[in-house]
Each structure stands twice: as structure tokens, then as C-alpha cells.
C-alpha positions in Angstrom: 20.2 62.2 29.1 20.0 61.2 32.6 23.0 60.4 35.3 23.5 58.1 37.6 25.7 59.4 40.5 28.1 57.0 42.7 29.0 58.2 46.0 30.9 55.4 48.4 29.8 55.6 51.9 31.8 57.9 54.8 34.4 56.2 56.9 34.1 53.3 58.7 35.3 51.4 61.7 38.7 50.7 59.7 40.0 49.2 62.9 37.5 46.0 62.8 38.5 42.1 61.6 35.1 41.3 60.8 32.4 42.6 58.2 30.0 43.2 61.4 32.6 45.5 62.8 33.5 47.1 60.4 29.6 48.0 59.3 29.4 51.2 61.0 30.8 55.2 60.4 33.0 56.7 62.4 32.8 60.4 63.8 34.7 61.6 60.7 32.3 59.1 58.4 29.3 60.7 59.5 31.1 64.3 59.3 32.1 63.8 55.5 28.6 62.4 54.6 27.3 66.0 56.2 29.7 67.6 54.0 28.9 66.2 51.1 24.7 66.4 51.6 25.6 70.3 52.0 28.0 70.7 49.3 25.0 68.5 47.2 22.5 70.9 48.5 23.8 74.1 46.9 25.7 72.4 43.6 22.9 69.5 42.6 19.7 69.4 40.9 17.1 67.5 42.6 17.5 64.0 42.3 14.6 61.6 41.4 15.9 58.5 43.2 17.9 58.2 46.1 19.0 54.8 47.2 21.6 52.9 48.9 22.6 49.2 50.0 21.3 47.8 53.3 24.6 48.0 55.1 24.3 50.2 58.2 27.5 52.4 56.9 25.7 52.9 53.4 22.4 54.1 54.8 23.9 56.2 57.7 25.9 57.8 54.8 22.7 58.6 53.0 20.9 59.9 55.9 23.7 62.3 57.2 23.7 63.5 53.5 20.0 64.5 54.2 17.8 62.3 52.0 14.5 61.2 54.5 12.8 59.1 51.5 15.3 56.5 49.7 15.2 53.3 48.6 17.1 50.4 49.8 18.6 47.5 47.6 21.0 45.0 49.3 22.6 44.8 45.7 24.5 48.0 45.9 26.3 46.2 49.5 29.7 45.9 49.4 32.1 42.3 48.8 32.4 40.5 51.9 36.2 41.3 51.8 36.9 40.3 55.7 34.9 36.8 54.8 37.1 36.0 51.5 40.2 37.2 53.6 39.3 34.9 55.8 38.9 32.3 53.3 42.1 33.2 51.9 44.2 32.6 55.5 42.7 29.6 56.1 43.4 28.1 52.5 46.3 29.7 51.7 47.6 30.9 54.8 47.9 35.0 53.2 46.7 37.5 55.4 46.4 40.9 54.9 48.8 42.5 57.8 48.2 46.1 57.5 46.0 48.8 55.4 49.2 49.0 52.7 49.4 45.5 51.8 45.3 45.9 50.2 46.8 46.6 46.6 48.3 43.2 46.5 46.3 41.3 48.7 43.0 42.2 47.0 43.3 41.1 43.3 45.0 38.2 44.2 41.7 38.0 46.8 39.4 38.8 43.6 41.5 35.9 41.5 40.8 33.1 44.0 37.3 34.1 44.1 36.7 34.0 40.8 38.4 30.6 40.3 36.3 29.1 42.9 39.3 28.3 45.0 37.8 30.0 48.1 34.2 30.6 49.0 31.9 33.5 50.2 28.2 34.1 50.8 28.4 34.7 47.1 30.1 33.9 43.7 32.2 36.4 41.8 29.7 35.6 39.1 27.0 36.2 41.5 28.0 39.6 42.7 28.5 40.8 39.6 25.2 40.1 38.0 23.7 41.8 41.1 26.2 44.9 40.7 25.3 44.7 36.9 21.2 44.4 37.7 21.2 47.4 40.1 23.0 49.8 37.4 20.6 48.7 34.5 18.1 50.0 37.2 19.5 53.3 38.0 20.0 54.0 34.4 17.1 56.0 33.7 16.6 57.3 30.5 16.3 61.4 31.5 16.0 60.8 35.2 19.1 61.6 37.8 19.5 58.6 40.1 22.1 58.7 43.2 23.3 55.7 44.7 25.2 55.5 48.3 27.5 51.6 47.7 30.8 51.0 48.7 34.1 51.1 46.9 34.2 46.9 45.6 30.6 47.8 44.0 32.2 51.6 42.3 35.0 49.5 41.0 32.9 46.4 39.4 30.7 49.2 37.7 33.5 51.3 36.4 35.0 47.5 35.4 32.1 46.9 33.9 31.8 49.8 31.4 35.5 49.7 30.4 35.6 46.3 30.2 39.1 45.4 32.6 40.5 42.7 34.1 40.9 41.8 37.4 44.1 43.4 38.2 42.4 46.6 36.8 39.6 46.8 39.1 42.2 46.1 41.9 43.5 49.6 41.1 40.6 51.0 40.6 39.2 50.5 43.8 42.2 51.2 45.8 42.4 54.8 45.7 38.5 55.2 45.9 37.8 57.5 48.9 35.1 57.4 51.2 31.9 59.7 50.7 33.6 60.4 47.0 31.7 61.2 44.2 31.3 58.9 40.4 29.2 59.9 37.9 27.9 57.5 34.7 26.2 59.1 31.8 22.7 57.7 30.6 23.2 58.3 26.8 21.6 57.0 23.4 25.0 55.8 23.1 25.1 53.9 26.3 26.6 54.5 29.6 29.2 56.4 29.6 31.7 57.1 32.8 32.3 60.6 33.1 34.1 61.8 36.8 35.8 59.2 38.8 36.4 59.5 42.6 36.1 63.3 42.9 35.3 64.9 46.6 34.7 68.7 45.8 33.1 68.8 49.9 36.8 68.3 50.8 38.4 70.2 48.4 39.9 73.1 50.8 42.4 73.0 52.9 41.3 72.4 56.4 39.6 68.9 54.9 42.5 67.9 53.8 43.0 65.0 56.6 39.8 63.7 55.7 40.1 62.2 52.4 40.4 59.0 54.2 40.3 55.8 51.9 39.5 53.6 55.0 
């Protein structure tokens, strides 16, 4: 049996309007990648691939955890959400206003894209066949494969393998922390989900204020 293992990368700079902005960790981001490379250290078998998208945030994650040799695939990077949010002001004059109003304004976000009513870099077709080629990568008969991505790419797998709509993955994703943990069985059988968003590197109590989900 071999496992992939999902981890979404550390806080970022949740105060940007743009995807370049946004692209970088904050102190606490690089402090609960650190955590979670030492709580990996003692709990983990060795892993035989290590990887991560080629967003800064994903690879600074992947560093603080302590992996030196890792692969980078650009199809593990996130949805250009600031772009498509962008897309959606400008077409249908919605705007996201604060943090809260995400679990609305995304699947409706995810809709429009889908429907080909506003544009990004990429189709929703397109982003999923890349999310779809990178996990038929990491699923490695026998092998243990870890993969640093970002919460839009966690909830198309997960979306994926349980086969949900739209509004679905819109609540799948919100709650997704960052530097949380997702692992996906390599089985005979198939792929098989088997722990969802868990942070055991914050489970006490003075870490408490940083399970952050932006």
C-alpha cells in the first residue's frame, strides 16, 4: 500500500489583493511549517518523494518543514482565486468584502468559471486535469509520496475521489487550514481518502491561535 500525504502550505500574506501579494508566508507561516517538519520528524516514516508547487508560499513551506531535495511541479499551484475575483467584479460587479463572505463568494466563483462566464489563466477543465495528473503521479503503488499544494488543489482531490459537486468542494475547502495535514490511501482498491485537514503540530494548547485558515 503506499500514501500520498497532503499538507497545504503555512500562512500567507492574507492581507494582499493580488495573487503576487499574496504569494509569500508570514512569520506565523513559516513558524507552523517548522512545527509541522518537527512533529513529521519524530511521527513519520521516511518519505520517498517530497514535492511541492512552484508558488513561493508552497516551497518556503516545504523548506521550513526541512526537506533539502524535493521536486517541484507547478501542477500542485493553487486557483488563481484573486484573478477570477477579479473577473467576477468586473463582470458581475460581486466582490468579496471581507475573509467571511469566502463560503459564498467562492462556489459561486467556481460556478462562473466553470460555465465559462469569466476567464482565468486557466479553464476549470484545465485545472482539474492538471490536479488529476499530478495525483495519478503521486500514487505510487508501495511508495509514501508528500505533497506541499494549497487548499483549492486539497479540495479538487478530495472532490475528485468522492465525486461532489461544486458547492461541495466550496465547503470542503473552506475550513482547510494552513500547514494541515490529508492523507489518500494507494490501495488495490483505488485511492482511498483517509484523514482530512488534521494539524497534530498544533494540537496543544499554546497553538491554539495558530490554526489560521488564511
Amino acid at each position: 500500500m503506499g500514501e500520498v500525504v497532503l499538507v497545504r502550505h503555512g500562512q500567507a500574506n492574507s492581507a494582499a489583493t493580488t495573487e503576487e501579494d499574496y504569494d509569500r508566508l508570514s512569520d506565523l507561516g513559516h513558524q507552523q511549517a517548522k512545527w509541522l517538519g518537527a512533529w513529521m520528524k519524530d511521527h513519520e516514516q521516511p518519505f520517498d518523494l517530497a514535492m511541492s508547487g512552484s508558488l513561493l508560499r508552497q516551497k518556503q513551506t516545504l523548506a521550513n518543514m526541512g526537506f533539502t531535495e524535493t521536486d517541484i511541479d507547478p501542477r500542485l499551484n493553487e486557483i488563481a482565486y484573486y484573478d477570477l475575483s477579479a473577473e467576477m467584479k468586473s463582470v458581475f460587479g460581486l466582490e468579496q468584502l471581507s475573509p467571511d463572505d469566502f463560503v459564498t463568494h467562492f462556489p459561486k466563483t467556481l460556478e462562473a468559471w466553470k460555465n465559462k462566464d469569466i476567464k482565468g489563466h486557466e479553464t476549470w477543465e484545465e485545472f482539474n486535469t492538471r490536479v488529476a495528473d499530478v495525483m495519478n503521479l503521486a500514487r505510487q503503488p508501495g511508495k509514501r509520496v508528500l505533497c506541499v499544494t494549497s487548499g483549492g488543489v486539497i479540495a479538487a482531490i478530495v472532490s475528485q475521489l468522492l465525486d461532489l459537486p461544486i458547492p461541495k468542494f466550496a465547503q470542503i475547502a473552506t475550513p482547510i487550514m494552513n500547514t494541515s495535514v490529508h492523507r489518500i490511501l494507494v490501495t488495490d482498491h483505488g485511492p482511498m481518502l483517509a484523514t482530512f485537514n488534521s494539524a497534530p503540530h498544533l494540537d496543544v494548547a499554546d497553538r491554539t491561535y495558530a490554526r489560521t485558515v488564511y
